[in-house]
C-alpha positions in Angstrom: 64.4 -66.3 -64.8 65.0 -63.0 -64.2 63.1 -60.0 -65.7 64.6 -56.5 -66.2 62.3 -53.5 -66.5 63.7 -50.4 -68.4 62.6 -47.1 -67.4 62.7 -44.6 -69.8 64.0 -41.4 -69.0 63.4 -39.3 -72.2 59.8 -39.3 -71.0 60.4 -38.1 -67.5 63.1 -35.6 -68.8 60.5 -34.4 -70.8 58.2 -34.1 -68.2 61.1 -32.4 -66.0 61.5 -30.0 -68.9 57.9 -29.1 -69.3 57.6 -28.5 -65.2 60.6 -26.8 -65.4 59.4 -24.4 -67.9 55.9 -23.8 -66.1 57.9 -22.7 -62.8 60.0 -19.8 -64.8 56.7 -19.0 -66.2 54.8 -19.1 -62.8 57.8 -16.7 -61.6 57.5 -14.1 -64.1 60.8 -15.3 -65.7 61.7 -15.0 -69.4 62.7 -18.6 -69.7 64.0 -19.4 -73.0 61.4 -20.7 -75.2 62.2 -22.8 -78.1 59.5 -22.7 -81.2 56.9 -25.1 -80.5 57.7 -27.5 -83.7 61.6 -27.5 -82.3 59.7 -28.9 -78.7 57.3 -31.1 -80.1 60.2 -32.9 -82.4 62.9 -32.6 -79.3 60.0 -34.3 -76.7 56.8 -35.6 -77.5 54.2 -34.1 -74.5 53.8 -36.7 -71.5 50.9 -37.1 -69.5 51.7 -37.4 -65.7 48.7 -39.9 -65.5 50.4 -42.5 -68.2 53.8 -42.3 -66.4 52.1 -43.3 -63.2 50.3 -45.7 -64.8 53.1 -47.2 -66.2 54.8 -47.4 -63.1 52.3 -48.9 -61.1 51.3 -51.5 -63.8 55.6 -52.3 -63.2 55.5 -52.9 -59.6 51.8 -54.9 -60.1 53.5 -57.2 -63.1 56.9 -57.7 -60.8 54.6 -59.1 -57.7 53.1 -61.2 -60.3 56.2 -62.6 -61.5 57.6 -63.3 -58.1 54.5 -65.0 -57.1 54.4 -67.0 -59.9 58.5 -68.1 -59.2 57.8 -68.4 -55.3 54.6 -70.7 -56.2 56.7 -72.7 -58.8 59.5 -73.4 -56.8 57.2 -74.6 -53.4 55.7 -76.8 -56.4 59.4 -78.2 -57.0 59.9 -76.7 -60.4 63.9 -77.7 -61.2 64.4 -74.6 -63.2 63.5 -72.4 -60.1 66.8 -71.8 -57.9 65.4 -70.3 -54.4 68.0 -67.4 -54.9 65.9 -66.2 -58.1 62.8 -66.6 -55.8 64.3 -64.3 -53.0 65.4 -61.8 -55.9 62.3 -61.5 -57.7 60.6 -61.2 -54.0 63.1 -58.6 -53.0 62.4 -56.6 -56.1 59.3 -57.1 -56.1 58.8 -55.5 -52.1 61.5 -52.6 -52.7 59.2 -51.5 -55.8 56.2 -51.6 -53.9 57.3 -49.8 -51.0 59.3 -46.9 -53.3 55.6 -46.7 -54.8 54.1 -46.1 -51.5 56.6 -43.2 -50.6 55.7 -41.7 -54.1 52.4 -41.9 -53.1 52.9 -40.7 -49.8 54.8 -37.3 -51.7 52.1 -36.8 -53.7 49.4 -36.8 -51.0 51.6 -34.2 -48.7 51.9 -32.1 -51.7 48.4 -32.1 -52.4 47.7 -31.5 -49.1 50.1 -28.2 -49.0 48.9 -26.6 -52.4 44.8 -27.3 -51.0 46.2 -25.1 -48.2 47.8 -22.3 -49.7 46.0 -19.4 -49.7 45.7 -17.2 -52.7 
């Protein structure tokens, strides 16, 4: 009983794109700059808050899901092999902890643009 989640990476090329294009303007670049019909049909606009939300609602439903396995095979369940518990466990703590080193980027970045003076 294994679950695979997706991750869908036109919305975080699209966010790369947008990022992208706020650096060249931050650096007084003439970045090319597509019509903004062409860029709303090519990417639809992503919010950085739904991405993150999104991820952390992944890592909270695969701790679920190995909780659930891990309870149902201590209560004998015969369609639970131990090797789909230790997966879905596995899984389960490599998400979390890659979601605590995100969070631990974030934080030092905010911390460095709070102290740059202007």
């Amino acid at each position: 009983m294994a679950v695979e989640s997706a991750i869908d990476t036109s919305r975080i090329e699209a966010m790369v794109a947008q990022l992208k294009a706020a650096a060249a303007r931050a650096q007084g670049a003439a970045a090319p700059v597509a019509p903004a019909s062409a860029v709303e049909k090519a990417a639809p606009r992503v919010d950085f808050s739904d991405v993150l939300k999104g991820a952390i609602d992944q890592v909270n439903d695969s701790q679920k899901q190995a909780a659930k396995m891990s309870q149902a095979f201590a209560l004998g369940d015969d369609n639970i092999n131990l090797s789909d518990v230790m997966v879905a466990s596995q899984k389960a703590s490599i998400s979390f902890q890659t979601s605590i080193q995100v969070r631990n980027k974030l934080v030092s970045a905010y911390r460095d643009i709070m102290t740059m003076q202007v």
